[in-house]
MARZA-20169 format. One record per residue (C-alpha): residue in one letter; residue number from 1; x, y, z; chain. Coordinates in Angstrom, 2 decimals, decimal comma, always signed. Example, Ala and Ser with C-alpha at 12.3 -4.5 7.8 and 13.67 -1.06 7.14 Angstrom:
<lovexs>
<lovex><r>A</r><k>1</k><u>+12,30</u><v>-4,50</v><w>+7,80</w><c>A</c></lovex>
<lovex><r>S</r><k>2</k><u>+13,67</u><v>-1,06</v><w>+7,14</w><c>A</c></lovex>
</lovexs>
This chain:
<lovexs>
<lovex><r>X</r><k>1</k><u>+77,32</u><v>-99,13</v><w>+140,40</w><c>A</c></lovex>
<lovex><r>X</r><k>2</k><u>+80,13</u><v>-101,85</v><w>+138,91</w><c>A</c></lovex>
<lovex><r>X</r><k>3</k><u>+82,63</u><v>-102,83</v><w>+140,99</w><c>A</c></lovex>
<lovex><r>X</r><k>4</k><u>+86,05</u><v>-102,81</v><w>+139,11</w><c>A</c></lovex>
<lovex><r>X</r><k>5</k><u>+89,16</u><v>-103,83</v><w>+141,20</w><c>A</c></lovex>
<lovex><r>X</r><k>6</k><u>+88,91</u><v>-101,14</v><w>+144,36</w><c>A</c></lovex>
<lovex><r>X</r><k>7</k><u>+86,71</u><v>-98,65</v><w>+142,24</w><c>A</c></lovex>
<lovex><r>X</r><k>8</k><u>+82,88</u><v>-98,03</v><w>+142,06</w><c>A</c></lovex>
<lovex><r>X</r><k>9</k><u>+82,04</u><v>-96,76</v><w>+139,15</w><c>A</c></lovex>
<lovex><r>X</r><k>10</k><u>+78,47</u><v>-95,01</v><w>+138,83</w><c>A</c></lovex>
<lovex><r>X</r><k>11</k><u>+76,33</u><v>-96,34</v><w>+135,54</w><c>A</c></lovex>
<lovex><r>X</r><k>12</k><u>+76,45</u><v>-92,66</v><w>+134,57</w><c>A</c></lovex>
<lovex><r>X</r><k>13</k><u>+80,02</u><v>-93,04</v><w>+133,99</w><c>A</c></lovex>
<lovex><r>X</r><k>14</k><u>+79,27</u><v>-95,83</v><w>+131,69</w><c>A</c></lovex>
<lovex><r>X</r><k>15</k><u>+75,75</u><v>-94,48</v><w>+129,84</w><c>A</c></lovex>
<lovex><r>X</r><k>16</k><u>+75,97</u><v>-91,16</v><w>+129,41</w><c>A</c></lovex>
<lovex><r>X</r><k>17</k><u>+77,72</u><v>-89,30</v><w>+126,71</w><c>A</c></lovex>
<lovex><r>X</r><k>18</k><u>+80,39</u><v>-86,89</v><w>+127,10</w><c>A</c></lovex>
<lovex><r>X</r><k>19</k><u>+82,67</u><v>-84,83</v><w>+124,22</w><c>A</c></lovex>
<lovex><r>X</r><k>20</k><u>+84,65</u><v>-81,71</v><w>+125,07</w><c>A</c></lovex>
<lovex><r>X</r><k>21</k><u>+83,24</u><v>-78,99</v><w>+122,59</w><c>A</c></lovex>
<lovex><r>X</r><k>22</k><u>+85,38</u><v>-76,09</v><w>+122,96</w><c>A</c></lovex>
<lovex><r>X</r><k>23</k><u>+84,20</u><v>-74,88</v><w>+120,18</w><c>A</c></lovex>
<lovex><r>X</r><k>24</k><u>+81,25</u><v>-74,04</v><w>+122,23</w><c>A</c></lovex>
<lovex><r>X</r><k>25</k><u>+81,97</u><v>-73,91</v><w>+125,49</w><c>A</c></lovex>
<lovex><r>X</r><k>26</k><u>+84,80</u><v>-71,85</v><w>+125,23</w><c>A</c></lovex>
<lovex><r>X</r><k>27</k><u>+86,58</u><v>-73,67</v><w>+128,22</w><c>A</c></lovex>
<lovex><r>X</r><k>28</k><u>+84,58</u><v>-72,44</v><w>+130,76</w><c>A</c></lovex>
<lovex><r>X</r><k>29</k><u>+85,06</u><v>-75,13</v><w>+133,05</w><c>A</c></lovex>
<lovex><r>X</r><k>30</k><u>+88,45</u><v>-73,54</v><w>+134,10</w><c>A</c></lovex>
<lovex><r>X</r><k>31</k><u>+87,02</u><v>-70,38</v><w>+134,45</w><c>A</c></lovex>
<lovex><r>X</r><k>32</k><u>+83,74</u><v>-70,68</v><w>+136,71</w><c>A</c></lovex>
<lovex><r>X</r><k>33</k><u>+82,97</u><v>-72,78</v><w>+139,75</w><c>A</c></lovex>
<lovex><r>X</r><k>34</k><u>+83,23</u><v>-72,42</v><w>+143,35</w><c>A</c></lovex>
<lovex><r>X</r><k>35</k><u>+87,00</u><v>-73,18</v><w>+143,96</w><c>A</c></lovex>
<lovex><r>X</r><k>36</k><u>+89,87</u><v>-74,28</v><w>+142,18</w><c>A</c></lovex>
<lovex><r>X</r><k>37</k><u>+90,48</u><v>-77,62</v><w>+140,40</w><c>A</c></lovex>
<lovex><r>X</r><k>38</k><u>+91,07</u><v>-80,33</v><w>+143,08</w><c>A</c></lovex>
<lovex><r>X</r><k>39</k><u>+94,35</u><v>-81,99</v><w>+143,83</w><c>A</c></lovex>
<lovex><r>X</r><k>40</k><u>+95,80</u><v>-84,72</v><w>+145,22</w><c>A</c></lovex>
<lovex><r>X</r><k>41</k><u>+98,31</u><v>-84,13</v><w>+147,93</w><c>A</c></lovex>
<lovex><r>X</r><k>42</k><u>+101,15</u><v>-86,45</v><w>+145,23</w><c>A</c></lovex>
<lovex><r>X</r><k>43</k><u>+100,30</u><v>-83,45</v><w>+143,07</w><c>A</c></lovex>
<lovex><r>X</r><k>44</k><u>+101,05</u><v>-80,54</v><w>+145,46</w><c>A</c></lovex>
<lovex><r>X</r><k>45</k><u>+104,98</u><v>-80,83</v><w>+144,92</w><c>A</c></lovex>
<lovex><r>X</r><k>46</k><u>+104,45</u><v>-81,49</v><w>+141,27</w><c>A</c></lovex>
<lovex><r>X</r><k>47</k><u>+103,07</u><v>-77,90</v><w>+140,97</w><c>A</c></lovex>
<lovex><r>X</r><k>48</k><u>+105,46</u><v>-76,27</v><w>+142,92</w><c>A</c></lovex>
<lovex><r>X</r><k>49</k><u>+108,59</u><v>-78,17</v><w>+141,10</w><c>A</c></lovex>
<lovex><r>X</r><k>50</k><u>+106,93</u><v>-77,42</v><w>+137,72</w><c>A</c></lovex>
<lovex><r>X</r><k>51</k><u>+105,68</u><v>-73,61</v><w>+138,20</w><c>A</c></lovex>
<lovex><r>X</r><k>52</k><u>+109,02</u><v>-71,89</v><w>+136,77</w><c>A</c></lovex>
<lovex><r>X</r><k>53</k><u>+108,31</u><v>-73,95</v><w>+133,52</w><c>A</c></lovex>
<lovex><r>X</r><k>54</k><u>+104,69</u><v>-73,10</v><w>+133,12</w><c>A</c></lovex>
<lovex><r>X</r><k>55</k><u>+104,77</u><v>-69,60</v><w>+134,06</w><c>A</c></lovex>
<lovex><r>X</r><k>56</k><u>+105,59</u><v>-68,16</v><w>+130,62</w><c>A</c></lovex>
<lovex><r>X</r><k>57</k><u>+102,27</u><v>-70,00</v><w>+129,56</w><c>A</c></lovex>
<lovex><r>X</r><k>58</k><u>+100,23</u><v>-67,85</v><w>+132,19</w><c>A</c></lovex>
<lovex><r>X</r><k>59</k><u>+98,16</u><v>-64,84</v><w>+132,08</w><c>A</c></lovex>
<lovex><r>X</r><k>60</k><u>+99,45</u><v>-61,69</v><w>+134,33</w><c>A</c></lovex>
<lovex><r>X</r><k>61</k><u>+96,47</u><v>-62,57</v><w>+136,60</w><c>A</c></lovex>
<lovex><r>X</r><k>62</k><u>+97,45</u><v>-65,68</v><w>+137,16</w><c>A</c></lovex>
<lovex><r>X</r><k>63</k><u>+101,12</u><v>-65,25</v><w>+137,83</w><c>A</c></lovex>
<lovex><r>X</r><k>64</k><u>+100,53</u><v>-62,68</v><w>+140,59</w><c>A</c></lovex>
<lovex><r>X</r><k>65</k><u>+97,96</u><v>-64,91</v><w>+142,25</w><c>A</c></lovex>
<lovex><r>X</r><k>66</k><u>+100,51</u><v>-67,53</v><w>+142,19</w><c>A</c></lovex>
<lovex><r>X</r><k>67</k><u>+102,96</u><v>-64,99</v><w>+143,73</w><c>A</c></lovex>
<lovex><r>X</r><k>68</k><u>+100,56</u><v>-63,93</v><w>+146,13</w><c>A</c></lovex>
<lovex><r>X</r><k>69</k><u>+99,21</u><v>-67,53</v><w>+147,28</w><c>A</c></lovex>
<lovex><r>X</r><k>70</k><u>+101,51</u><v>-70,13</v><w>+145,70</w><c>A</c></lovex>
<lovex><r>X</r><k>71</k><u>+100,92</u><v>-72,61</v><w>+143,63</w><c>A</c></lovex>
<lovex><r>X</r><k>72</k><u>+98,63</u><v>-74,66</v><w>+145,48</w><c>A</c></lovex>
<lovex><r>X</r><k>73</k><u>+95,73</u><v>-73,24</v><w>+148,05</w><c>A</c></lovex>
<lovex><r>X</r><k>74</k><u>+93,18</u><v>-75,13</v><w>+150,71</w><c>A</c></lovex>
<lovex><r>X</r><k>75</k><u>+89,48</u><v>-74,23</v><w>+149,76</w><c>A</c></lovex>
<lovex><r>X</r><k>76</k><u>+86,95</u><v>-73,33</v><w>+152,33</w><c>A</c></lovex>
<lovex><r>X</r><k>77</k><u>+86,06</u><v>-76,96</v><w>+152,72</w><c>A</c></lovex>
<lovex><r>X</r><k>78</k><u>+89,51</u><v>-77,49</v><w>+153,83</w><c>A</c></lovex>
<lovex><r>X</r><k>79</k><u>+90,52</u><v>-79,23</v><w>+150,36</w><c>A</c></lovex>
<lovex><r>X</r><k>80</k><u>+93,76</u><v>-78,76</v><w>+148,36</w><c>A</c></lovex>
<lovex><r>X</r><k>81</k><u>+93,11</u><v>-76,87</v><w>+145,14</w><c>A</c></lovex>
<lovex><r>X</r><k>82</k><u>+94,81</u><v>-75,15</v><w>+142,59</w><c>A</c></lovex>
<lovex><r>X</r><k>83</k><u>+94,38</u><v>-71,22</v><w>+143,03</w><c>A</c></lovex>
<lovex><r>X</r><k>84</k><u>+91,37</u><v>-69,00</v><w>+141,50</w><c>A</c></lovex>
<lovex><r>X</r><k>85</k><u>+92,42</u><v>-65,21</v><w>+140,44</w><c>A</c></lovex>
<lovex><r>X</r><k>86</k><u>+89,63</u><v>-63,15</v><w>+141,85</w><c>A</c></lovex>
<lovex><r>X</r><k>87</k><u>+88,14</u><v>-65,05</v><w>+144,63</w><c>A</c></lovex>
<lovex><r>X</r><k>88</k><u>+87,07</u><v>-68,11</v><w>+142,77</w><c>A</c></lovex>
<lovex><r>X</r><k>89</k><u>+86,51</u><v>-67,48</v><w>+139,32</w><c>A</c></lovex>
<lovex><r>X</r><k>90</k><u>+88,93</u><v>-68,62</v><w>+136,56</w><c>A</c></lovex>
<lovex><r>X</r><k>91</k><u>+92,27</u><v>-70,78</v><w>+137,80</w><c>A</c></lovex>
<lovex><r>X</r><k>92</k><u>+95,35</u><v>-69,12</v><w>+138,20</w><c>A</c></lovex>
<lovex><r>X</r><k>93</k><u>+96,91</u><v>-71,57</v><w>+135,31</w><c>A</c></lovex>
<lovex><r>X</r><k>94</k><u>+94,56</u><v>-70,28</v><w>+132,30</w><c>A</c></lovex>
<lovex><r>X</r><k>95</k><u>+95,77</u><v>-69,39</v><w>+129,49</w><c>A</c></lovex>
<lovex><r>X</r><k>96</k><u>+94,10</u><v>-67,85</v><w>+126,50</w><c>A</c></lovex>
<lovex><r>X</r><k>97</k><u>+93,78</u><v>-69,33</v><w>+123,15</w><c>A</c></lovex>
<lovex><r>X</r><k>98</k><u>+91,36</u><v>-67,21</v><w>+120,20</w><c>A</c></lovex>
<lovex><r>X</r><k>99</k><u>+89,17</u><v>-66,38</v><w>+123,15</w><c>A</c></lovex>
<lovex><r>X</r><k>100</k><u>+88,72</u><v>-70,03</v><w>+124,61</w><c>A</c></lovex>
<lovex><r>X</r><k>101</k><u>+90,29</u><v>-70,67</v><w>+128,19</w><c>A</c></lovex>
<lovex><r>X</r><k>102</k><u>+93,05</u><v>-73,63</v><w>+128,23</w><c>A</c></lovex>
<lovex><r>X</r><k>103</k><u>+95,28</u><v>-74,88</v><w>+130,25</w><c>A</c></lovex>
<lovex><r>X</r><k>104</k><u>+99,05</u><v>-73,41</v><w>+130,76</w><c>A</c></lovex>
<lovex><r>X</r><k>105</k><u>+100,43</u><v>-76,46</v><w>+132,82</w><c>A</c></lovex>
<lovex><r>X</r><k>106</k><u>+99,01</u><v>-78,79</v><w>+129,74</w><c>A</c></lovex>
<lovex><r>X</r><k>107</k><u>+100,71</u><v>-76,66</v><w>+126,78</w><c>A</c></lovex>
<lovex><r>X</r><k>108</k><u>+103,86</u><v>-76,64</v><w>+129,02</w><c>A</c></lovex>
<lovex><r>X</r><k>109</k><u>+103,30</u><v>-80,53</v><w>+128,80</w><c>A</c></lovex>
<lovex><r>X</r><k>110</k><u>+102,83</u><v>-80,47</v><w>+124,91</w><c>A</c></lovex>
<lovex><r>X</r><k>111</k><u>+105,49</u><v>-78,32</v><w>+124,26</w><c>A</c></lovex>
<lovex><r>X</r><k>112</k><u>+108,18</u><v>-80,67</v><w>+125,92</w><c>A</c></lovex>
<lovex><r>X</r><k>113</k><u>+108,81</u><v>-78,72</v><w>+128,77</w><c>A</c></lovex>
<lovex><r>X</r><k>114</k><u>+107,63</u><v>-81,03</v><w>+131,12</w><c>A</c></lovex>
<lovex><r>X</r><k>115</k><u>+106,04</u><v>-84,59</v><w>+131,78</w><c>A</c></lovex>
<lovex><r>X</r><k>116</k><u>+103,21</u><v>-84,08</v><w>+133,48</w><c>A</c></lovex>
<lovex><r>X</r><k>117</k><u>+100,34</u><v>-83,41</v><w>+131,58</w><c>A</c></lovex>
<lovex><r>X</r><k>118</k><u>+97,77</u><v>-81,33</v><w>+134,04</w><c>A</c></lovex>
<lovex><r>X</r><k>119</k><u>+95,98</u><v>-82,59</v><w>+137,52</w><c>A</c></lovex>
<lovex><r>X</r><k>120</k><u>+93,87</u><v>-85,65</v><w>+137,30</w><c>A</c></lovex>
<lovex><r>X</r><k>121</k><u>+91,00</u><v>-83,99</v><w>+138,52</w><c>A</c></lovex>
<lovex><r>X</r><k>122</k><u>+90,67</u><v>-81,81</v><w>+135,32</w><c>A</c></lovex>
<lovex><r>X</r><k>123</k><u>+91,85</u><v>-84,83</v><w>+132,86</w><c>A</c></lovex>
<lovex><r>X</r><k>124</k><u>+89,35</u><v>-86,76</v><w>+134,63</w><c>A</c></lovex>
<lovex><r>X</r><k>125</k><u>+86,18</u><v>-84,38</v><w>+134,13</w><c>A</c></lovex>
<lovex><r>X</r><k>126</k><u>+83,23</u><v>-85,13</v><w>+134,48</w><c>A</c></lovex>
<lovex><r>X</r><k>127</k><u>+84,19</u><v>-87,69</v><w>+136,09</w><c>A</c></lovex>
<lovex><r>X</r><k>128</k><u>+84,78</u><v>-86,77</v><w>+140,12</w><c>A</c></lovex>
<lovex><r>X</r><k>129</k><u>+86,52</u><v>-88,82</v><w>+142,04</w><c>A</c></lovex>
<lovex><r>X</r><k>130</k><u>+85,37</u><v>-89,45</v><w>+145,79</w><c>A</c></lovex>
<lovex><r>X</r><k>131</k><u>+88,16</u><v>-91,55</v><w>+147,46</w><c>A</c></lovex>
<lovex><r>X</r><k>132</k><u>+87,91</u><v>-93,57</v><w>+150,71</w><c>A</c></lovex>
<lovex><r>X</r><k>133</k><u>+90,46</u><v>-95,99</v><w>+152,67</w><c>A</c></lovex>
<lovex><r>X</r><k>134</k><u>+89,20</u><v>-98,76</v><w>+151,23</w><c>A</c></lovex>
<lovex><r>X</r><k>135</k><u>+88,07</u><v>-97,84</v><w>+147,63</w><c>A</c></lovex>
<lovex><r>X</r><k>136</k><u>+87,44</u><v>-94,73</v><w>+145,07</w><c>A</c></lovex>
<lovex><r>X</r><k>137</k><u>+84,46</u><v>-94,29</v><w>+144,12</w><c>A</c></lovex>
<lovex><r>X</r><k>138</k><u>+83,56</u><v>-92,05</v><w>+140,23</w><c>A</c></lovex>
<lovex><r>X</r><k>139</k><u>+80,57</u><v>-90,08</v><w>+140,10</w><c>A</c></lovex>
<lovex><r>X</r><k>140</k><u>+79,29</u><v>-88,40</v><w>+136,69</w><c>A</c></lovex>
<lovex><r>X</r><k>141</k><u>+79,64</u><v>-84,71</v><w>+137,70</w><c>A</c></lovex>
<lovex><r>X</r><k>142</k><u>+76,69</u><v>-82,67</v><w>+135,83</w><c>A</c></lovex>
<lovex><r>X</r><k>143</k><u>+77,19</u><v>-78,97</v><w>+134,77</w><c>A</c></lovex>
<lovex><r>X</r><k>144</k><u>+75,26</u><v>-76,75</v><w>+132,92</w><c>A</c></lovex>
<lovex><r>X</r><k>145</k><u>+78,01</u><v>-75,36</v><w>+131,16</w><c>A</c></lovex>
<lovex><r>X</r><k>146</k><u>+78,49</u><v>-78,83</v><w>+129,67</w><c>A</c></lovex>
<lovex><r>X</r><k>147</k><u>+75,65</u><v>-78,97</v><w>+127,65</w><c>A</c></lovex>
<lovex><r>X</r><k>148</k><u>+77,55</u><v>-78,75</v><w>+124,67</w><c>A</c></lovex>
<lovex><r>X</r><k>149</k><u>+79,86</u><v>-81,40</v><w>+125,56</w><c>A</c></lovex>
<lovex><r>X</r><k>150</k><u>+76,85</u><v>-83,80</v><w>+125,91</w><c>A</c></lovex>
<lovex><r>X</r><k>151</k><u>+75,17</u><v>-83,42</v><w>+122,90</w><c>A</c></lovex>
<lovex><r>X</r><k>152</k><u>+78,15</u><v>-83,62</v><w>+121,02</w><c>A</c></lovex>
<lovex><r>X</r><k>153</k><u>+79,25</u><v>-86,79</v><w>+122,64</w><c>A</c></lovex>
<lovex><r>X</r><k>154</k><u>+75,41</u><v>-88,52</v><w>+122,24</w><c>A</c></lovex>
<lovex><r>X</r><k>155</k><u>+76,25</u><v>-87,02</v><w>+118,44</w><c>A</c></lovex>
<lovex><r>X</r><k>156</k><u>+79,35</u><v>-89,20</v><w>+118,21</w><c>A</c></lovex>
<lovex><r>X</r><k>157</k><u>+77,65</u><v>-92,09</v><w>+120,76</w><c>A</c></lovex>
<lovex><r>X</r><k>158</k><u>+81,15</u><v>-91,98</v><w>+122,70</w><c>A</c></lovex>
<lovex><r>X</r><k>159</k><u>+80,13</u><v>-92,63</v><w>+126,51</w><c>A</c></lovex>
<lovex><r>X</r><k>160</k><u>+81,88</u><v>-91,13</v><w>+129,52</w><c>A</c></lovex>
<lovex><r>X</r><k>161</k><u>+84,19</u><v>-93,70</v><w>+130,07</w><c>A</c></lovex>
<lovex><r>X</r><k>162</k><u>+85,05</u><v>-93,95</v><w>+126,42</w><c>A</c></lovex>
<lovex><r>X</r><k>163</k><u>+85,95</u><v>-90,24</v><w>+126,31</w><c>A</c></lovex>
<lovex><r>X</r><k>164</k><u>+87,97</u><v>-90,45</v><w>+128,79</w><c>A</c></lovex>
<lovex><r>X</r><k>165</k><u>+89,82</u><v>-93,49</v><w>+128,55</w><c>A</c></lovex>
<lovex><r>X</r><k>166</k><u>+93,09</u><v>-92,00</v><w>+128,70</w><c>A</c></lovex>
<lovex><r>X</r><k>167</k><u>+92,87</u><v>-90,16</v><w>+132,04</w><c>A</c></lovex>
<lovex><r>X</r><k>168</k><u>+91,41</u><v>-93,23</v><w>+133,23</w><c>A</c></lovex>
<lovex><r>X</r><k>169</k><u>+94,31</u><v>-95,36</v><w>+132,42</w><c>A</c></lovex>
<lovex><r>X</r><k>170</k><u>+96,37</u><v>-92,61</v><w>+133,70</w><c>A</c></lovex>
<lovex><r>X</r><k>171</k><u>+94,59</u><v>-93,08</v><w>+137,03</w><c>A</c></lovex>
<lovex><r>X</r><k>172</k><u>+93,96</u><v>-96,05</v><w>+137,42</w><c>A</c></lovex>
<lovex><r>X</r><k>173</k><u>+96,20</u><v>-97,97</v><w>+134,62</w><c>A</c></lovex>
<lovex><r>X</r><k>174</k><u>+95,99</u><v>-100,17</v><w>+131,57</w><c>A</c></lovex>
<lovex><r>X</r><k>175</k><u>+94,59</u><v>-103,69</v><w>+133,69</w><c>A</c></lovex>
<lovex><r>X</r><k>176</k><u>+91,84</u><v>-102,01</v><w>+135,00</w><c>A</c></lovex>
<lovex><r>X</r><k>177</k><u>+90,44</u><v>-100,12</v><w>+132,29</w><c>A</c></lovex>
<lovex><r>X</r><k>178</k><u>+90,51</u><v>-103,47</v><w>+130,51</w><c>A</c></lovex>
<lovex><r>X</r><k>179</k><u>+88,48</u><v>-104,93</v><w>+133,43</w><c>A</c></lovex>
<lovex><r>X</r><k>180</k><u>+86,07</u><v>-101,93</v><w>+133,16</w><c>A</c></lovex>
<lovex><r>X</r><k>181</k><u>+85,93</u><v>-102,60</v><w>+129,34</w><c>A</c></lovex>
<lovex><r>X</r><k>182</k><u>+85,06</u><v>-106,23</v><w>+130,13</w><c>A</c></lovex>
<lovex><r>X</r><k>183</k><u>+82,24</u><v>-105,53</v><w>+132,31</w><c>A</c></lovex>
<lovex><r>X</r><k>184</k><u>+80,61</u><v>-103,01</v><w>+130,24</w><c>A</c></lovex>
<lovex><r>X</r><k>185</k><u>+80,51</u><v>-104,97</v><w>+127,02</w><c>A</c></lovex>
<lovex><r>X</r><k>186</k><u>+80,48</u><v>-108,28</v><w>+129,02</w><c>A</c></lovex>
</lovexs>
């Protein structure tokens, strides 16, 4: 692990390699799993305040599960997530682009309609974030369906924290990803 500023960063975070292909995996991050995308509880108000904007964006399916549950649920481990249509499989903000799964809330963003681009748990993946009092500390999160992603990324030798530098920043801001930069190369 390297310690940056209140963070613990796993050495998978900083060895492997990691490239969205969705190409290849056709999004399917957003569309299988065991609950919804995690969320913050700074991020709960966001999605309600923002829903009327990305709701043209959204599949039928995922409007009326929005209607039915609203725009944030707890999973069955208690956690704050966004909602699944069909008991857990694809979230409620999908959209479809040429048959690969996207995200409504982040073409909302790109289109202007509003300023905030998606939740930090899916700008941040593969990178999971388990926070404590005292410090957060970001785990490599491994997924089958990400095969693709990995081989392209050990294709184009960018590493985790490379790939996701922006989310990062977003998270965690300029300083420190300039300290984790710094300790990495050191």
């Amino acid at each position: 692990m390297l310690e940056v500023q209140q963070t613990l960063v796993h050495e998978d975070v900083l060895s492997e390699n990691f490239v969205c292909n969705l190409d290849k995996c056709k999004g399917a991050c957003c569309v299988e799993g065991d609950s919804g995308a995690p969320l913050e509880m700074s991020e709960l108000k966001i999605l309600e305040d923002i829903y009327p904007h990305v709701k043209p964006y959204m599949t039928e399916a995922g409007i009326a599960t929005i209607e039915r549950t609203g725009t944030w649920v707890k999973d069955f481990e208690g956690d704050y997530t966004t909602p699944c249509v069909d008991d857990n499989k694809e979230c409620a903000y999908v959209m479809w682009e040429n048959g690969v799964s996207k995200c409504a809330i982040e073409r909302a963003y790109l289109d202007g309609k509003i300023h905030w681009k998606k939740p930090i748990s899916c700008h941040l993946y593969p990178i999971r974030v388990t926070a404590y009092p005292e410090f957060d500390v970001l785990n490599y999160d491994r997924w089958h369906i990400c095969k693709p992603a990995c081989s392209f990324g050990k294709e184009l030798k960018i590493p985790v924290y490379r790939f996701l530098k922006e989310p990062l920043i977003r998270k965690y801001g300029e300083e420190w990803y300039a300290e984790l930069e710094r300790s990495v190369e050191g």
